[in-house]
BADO-317589 format. One record per residue (C-alpha): residue number from 1; x, y, z. Coordinates in nm, 2 decimals. Example, Ala and Ser with C-alpha at 12.3 -4.5 7.8 and 13.67 -1.06 7.14 Angstrom:
REM residues 2
<1,<1.23,-0.45,0.78>>
<2,<1.37,-0.11,0.71>>
REM end
This chain:
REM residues 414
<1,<11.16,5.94,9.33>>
<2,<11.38,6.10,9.11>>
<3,<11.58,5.87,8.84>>
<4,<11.94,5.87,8.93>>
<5,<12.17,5.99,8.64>>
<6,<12.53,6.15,8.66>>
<7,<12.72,6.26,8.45>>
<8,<13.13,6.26,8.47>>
<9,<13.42,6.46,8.29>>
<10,<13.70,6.24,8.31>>
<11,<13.99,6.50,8.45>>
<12,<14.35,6.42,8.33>>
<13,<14.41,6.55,8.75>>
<14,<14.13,6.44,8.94>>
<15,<14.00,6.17,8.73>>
<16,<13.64,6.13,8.78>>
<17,<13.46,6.43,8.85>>
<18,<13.07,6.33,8.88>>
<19,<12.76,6.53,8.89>>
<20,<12.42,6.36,8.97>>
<21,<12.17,6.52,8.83>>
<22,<11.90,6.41,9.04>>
<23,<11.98,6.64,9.26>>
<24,<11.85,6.98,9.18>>
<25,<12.24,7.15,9.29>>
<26,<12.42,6.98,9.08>>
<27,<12.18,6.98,8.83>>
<28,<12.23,7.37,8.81>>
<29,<12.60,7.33,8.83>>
<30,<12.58,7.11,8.50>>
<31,<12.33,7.38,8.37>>
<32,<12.57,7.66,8.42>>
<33,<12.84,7.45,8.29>>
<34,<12.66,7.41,7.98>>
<35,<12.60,7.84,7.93>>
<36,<12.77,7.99,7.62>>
<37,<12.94,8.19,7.85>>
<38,<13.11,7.93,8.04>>
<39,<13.17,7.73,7.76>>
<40,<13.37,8.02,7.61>>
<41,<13.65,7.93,7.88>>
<42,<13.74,7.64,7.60>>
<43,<13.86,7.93,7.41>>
<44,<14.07,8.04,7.69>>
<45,<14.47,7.93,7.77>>
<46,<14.50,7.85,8.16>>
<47,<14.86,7.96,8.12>>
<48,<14.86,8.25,7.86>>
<49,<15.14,8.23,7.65>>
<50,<15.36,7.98,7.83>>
<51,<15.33,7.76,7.61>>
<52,<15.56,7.92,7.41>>
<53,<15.78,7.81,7.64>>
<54,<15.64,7.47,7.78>>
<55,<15.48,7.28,7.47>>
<56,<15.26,7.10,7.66>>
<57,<15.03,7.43,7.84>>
<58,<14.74,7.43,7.67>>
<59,<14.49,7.37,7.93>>
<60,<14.22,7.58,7.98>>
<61,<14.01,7.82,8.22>>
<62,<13.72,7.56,8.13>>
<63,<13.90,7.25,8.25>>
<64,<14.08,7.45,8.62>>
<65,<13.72,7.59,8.68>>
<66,<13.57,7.27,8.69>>
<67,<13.90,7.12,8.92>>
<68,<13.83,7.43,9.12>>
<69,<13.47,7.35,9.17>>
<70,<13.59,6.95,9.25>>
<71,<13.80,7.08,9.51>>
<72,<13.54,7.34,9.69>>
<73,<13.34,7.01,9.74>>
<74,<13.58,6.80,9.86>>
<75,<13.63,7.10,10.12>>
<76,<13.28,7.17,10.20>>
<77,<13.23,6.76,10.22>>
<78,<13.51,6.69,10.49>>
<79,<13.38,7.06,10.71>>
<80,<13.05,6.92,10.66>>
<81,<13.11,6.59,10.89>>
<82,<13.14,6.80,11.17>>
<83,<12.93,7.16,11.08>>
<84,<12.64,7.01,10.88>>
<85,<12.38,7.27,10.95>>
<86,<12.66,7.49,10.89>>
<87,<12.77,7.44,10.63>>
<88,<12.41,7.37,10.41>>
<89,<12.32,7.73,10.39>>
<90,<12.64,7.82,10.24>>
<91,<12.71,7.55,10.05>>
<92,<12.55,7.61,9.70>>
<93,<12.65,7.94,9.68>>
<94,<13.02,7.87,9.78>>
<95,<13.03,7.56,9.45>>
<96,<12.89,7.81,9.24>>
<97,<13.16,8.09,9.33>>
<98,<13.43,7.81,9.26>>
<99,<13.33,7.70,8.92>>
<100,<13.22,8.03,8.80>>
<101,<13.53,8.23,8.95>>
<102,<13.71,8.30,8.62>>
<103,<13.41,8.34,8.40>>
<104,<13.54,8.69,8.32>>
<105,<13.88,8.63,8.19>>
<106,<14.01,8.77,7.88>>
<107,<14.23,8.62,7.61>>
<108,<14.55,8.46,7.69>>
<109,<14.42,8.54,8.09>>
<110,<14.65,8.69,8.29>>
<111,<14.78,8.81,8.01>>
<112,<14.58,9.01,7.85>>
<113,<14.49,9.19,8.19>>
<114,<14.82,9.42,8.16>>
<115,<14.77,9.50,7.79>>
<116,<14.39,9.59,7.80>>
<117,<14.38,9.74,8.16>>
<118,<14.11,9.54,8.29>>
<119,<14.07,9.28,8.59>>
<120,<13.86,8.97,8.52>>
<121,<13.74,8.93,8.86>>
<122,<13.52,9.26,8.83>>
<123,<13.42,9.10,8.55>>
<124,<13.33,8.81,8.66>>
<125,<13.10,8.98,8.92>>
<126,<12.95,9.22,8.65>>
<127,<12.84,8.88,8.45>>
<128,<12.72,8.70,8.73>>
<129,<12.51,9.04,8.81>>
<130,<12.38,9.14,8.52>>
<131,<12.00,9.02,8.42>>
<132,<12.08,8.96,8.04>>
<133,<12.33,8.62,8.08>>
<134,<12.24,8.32,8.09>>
<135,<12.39,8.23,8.38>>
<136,<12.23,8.54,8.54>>
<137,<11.90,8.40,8.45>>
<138,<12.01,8.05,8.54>>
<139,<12.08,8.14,8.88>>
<140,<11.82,8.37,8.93>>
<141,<11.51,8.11,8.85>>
<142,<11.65,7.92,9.05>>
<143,<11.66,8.15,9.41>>
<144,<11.60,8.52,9.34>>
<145,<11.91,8.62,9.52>>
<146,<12.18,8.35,9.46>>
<147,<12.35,8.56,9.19>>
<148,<12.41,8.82,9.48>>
<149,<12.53,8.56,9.71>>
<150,<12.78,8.40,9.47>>
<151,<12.88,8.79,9.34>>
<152,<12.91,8.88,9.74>>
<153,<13.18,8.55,9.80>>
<154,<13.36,8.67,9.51>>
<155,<13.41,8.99,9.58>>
<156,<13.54,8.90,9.92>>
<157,<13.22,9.07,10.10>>
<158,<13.01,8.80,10.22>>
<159,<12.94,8.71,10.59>>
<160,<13.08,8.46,10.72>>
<161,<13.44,8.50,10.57>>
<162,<13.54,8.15,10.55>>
<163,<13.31,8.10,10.29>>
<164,<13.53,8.35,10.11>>
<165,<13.83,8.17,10.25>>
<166,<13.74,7.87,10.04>>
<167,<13.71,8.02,9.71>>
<168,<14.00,8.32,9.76>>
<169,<14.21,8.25,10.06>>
<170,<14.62,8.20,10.04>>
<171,<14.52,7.85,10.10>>
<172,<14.20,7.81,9.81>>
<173,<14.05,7.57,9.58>>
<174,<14.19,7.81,9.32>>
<175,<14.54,7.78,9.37>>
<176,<14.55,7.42,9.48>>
<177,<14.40,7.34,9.14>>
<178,<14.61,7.57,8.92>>
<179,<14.93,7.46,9.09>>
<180,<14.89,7.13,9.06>>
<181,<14.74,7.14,8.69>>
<182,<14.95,7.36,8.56>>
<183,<15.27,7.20,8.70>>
<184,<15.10,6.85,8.51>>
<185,<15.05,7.07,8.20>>
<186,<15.41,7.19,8.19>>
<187,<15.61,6.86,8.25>>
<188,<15.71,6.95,8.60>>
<189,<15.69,6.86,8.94>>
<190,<15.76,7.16,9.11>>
<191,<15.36,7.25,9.20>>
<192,<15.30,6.91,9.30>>
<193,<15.16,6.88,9.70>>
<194,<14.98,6.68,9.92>>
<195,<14.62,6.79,9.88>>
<196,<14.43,6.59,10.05>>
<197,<14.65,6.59,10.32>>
<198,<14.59,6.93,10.35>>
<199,<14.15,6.95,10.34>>
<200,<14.18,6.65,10.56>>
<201,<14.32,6.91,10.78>>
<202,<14.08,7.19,10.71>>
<203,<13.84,7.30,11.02>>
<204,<13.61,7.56,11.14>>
<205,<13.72,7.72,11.43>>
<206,<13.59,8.04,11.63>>
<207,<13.86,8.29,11.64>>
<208,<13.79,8.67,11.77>>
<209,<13.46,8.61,11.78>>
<210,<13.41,8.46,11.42>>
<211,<13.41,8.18,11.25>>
<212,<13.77,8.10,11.02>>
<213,<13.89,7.82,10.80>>
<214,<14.19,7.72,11.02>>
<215,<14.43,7.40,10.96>>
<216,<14.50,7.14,11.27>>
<217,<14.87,7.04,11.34>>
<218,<14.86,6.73,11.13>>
<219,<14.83,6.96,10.87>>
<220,<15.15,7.18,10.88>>
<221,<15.41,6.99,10.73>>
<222,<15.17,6.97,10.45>>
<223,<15.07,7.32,10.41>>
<224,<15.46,7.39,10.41>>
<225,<15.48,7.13,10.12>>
<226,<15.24,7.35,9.94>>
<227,<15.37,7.72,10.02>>
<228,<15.71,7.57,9.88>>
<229,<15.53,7.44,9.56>>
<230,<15.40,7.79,9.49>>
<231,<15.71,7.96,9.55>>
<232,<15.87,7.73,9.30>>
<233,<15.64,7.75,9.04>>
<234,<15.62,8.15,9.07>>
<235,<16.01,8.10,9.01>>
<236,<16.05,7.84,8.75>>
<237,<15.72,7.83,8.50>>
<238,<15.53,8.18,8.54>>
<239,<15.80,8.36,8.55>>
<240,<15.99,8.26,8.34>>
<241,<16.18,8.48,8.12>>
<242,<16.06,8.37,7.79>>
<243,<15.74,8.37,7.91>>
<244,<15.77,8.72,8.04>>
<245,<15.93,8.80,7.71>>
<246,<15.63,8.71,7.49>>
<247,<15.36,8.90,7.72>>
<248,<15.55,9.19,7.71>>
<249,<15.55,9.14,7.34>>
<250,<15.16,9.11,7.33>>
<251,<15.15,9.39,7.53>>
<252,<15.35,9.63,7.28>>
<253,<15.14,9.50,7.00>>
<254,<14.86,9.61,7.16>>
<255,<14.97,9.94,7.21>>
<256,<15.05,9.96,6.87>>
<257,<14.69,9.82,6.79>>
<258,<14.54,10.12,7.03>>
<259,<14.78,10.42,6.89>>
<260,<14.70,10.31,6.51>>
<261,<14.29,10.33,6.62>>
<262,<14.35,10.66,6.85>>
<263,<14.54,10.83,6.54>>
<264,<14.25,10.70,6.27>>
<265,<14.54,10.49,6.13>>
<266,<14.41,10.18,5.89>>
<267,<14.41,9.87,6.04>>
<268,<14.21,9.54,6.07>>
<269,<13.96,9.52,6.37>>
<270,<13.64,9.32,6.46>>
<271,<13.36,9.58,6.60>>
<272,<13.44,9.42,6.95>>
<273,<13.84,9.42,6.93>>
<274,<13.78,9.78,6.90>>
<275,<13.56,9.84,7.19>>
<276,<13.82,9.58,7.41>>
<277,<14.10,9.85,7.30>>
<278,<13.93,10.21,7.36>>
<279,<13.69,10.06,7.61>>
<280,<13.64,10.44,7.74>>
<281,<13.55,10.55,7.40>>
<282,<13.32,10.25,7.28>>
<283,<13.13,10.10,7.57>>
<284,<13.19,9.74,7.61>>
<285,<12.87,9.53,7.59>>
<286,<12.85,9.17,7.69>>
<287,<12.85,9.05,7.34>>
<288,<13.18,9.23,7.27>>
<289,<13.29,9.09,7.56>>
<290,<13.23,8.78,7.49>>
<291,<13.38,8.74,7.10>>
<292,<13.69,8.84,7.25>>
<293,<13.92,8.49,7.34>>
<294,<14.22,8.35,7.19>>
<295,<14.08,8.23,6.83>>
<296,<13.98,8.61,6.80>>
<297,<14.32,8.73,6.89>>
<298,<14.51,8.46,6.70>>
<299,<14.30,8.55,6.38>>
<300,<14.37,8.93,6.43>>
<301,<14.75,8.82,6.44>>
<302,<14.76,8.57,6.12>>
<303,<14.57,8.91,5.95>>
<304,<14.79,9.15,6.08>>
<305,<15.13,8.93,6.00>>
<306,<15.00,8.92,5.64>>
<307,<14.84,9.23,5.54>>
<308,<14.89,9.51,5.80>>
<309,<14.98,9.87,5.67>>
<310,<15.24,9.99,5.98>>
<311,<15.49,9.82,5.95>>
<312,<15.56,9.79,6.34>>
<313,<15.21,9.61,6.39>>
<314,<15.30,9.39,6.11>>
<315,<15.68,9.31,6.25>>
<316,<15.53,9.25,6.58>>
<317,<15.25,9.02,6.53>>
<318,<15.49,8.79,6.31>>
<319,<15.72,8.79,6.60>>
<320,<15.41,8.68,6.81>>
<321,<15.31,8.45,6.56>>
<322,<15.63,8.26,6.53>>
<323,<15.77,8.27,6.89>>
<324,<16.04,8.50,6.75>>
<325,<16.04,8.67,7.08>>
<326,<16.25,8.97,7.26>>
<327,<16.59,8.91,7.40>>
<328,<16.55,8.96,7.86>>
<329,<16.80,9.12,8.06>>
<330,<16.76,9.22,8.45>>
<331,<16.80,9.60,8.46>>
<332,<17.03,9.55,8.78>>
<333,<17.26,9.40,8.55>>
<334,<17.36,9.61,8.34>>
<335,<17.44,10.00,8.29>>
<336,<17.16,10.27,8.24>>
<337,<17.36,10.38,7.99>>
<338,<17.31,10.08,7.81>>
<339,<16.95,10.14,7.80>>
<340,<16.97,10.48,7.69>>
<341,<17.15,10.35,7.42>>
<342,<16.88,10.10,7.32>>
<343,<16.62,10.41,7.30>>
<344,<16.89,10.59,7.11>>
<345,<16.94,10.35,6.89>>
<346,<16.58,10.24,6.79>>
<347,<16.46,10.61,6.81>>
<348,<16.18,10.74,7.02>>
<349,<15.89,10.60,6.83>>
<350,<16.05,10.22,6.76>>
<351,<16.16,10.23,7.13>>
<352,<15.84,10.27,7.30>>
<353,<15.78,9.90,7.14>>
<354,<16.07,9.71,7.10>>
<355,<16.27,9.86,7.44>>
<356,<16.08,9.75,7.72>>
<357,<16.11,9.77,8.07>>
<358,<15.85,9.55,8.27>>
<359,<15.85,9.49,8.73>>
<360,<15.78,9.17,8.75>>
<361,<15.62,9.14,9.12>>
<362,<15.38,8.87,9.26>>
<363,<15.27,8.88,9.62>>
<364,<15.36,8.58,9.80>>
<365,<15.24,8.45,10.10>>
<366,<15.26,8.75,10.41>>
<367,<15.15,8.75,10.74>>
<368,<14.94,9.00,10.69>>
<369,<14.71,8.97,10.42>>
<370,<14.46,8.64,10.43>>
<371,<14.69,8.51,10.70>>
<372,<14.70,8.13,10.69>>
<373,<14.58,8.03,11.04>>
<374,<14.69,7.69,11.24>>
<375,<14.61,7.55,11.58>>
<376,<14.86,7.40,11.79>>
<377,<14.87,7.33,12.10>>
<378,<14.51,7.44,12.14>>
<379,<14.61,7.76,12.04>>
<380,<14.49,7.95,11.69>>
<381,<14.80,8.07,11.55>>
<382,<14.96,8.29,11.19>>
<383,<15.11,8.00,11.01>>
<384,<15.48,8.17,11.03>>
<385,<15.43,8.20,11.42>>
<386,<15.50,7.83,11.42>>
<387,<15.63,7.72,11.08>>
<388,<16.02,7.85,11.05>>
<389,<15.95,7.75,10.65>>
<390,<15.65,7.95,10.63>>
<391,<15.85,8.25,10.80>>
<392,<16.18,8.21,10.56>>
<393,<15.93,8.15,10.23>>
<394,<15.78,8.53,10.32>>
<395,<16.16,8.70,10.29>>
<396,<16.26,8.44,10.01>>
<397,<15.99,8.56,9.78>>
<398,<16.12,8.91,9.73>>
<399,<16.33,8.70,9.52>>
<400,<16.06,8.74,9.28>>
<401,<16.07,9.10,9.26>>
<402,<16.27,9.15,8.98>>
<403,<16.29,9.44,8.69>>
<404,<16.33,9.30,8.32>>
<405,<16.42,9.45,7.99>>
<406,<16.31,9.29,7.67>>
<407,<16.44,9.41,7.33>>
<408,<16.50,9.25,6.96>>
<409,<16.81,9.10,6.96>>
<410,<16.82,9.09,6.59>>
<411,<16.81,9.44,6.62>>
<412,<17.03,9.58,6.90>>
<413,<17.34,9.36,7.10>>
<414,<17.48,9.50,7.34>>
REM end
């Protein structure tokens, strides 16, 4: 008989979060946890750079991937009281997809995906994949083809769907983690919702022909609660101006950072900086992947802020540095004239980094896409079918749709 002992992170939302490692699952999940490569989510701002804006965001992808994970189980446990044999042949697969979902971010996460053209979840897929990680090898050793079932649930491929539902569905362990952390992390309430009001909910229900993750009527009023959580924190904490101001900023720096390399142009770069900024011209290997987080971005700043030769690099990583950030303006508020003046103003080169026009979009809940789906009455129904809140939130968050200019306002007023 295997000794019982189980180890517990103590997390600031879920409180204890316990793995026994007499069992050979969660044993693995520990295992995978303790990976360089997950442990490189440490390095790794949940928020990117709001805190610049909300002192207190400085959680990390290391600390929502193991809340994500928490929350997958807590799923899979309450399906599992009534589609046990179900449920067991997906289940290890499905934990695994929710802890490891965000193993490929970059720095500053969604932030740096704009500036460096990548998406992490490909990433995440291509690490999961690839023979030469450890968690590769982890996973591997322990069922030959587990990394292709976790990859497969990521990528939104696997048979049945719900198991995809679970880890990327509008109603996820994903976003009901981030939401609520992140509202924790930046002194709000507005993400705050009644979770397990809402798995409590959760069933498995046979719809067309196949199996779906579908919430009972005791659950509507809650999932309401939670659609209106993410609206408002879509519209009060990530986008919020100053926050949009400094990623814009980070993303002008490092087009500054790529023109200086494309031209030959001195400037101070690790070997896998480099590859992260001409990624078609030096091929990325893991290990360049990998050195890449915040601490090596941050360090590239302080070096740049210091001792950089262009003087546009050097103004804009002080900036950076010292949250001395853009001035924002809605573009439907004020004259295109205006903005040609800007352009004029700064002159072509200047412009292109300091007069910047960004679409701020996010996708919202729809009808259409990864449809929320409800029974009531007996009847399997789209949430906004039967939820007037649901059907106002879908118009409402065009709302978010909004077109911003950022510019130095120690430079140009208008």
């Amino acid at each position: 008989m295997k000794k019982e002992k189980k180890y517990t992170f103590l997390d600031p939302i879920h409180q204890n979060i316990e793995l026994d490692t007499a069992k050979d699952d969660e044993k693995l999940i520990l295992s995978l946890i303790e990976t360089s490569e997950f442990q490189r989510l440490r390095r790794i701002r949940q928020l990117g750079f709001s805190y610049l804006t909300f002192y207190g965001a400085e959680s990390t992808r290391f600390v929502h991937s193991i809340g994500a994970f928490h929350i997958a189980r807590m799923i899979l446990n309450k399906l599992e009281r009534n589609h046990r044999r179900l449920i067991e042949n997906h289940r290890l697969p499905i934990l695994i997809a929710a802890l490891l979902h965000d193993i490929g971010h970059g720095p500053f996460s969604h932030s740096s995906e704009p500036a460096f053209d990548f998406q992490h979840e490909k990433w995440t897929v291509k690490i999961i994949l690839d023979q030469s990680t450890q968690i590769n090898q982890l996973l591997s050793n322990y069922e030959k083809d587990l990394p292709q079932k976790v990859a497969k649930i990521l990528s939104e491929s696997n048979k049945p769907s719900w198991t995809c539902q679970i880890i990327s569905g509008q109603l996820d362990c994903d976003r009901a983690d981030y939401l609520i952390r992140d509202s924790h992390q930046t002194g709000t309430t507005y993400g705050v919702f009644q979770l397990d009001r809402i798995i409590q909910s959760l069933e498995l229900e046979k719809v067309k022909g196949e199996v779906k993750l579908v919430v009972n009527e005791k659950g509507i009023n809650a999932v309401e609660d939670y659609l209106f959580a993410r609206y408002s924190m879509y519209l009060q904490v990530y986008h919020h101006k100053k926050t949009l101001s400094a990623d814009a900023l980070f993303s002008s720096l490092i087009e500054r950072a790529k023109d200086l390399l494309i031209n030959e142009e001195p400037i101070e770069l690790s070997d896998s900086l480099k590859v992260w900024l001409l990624p078609t011209k030096y091929k990325m290997r893991h290990e360049d992947f990998w050195e890449v987080d915040d601490v090596c971005i941050i360090q590239h700043l302080k070096s740049w802020k210091k001792r950089a030769k262009d003087y546009i690099l050097q103004d804009l990583a002080s900036r950076l540095l010292d949250r001395n950030l853009f001035q924002s303006v809605r573009v439907d508020t004020i004259r295109k004239k205006d903005i040609e003046n800007v352009v004029y103003k700064l002159g072509l080169e200047k412009s292109k980094y300091y007069c910047l026009i960004r679409e701020c979009k996010e996708f919202q809940y729809g009808d259409k896409k990864k449809p929320i789906l409800v029974e009531k009455n007996g009847k399997v129904k789209e949430l906004s079918k039967v939820s007037s809140v649901a059907a106002a939130l879908i118009n409402k968050s065009k709302e978010l749709d909004i077109e911003w200019m950022f510019y130095p306002k120690d430079l140009i007023r208008f």
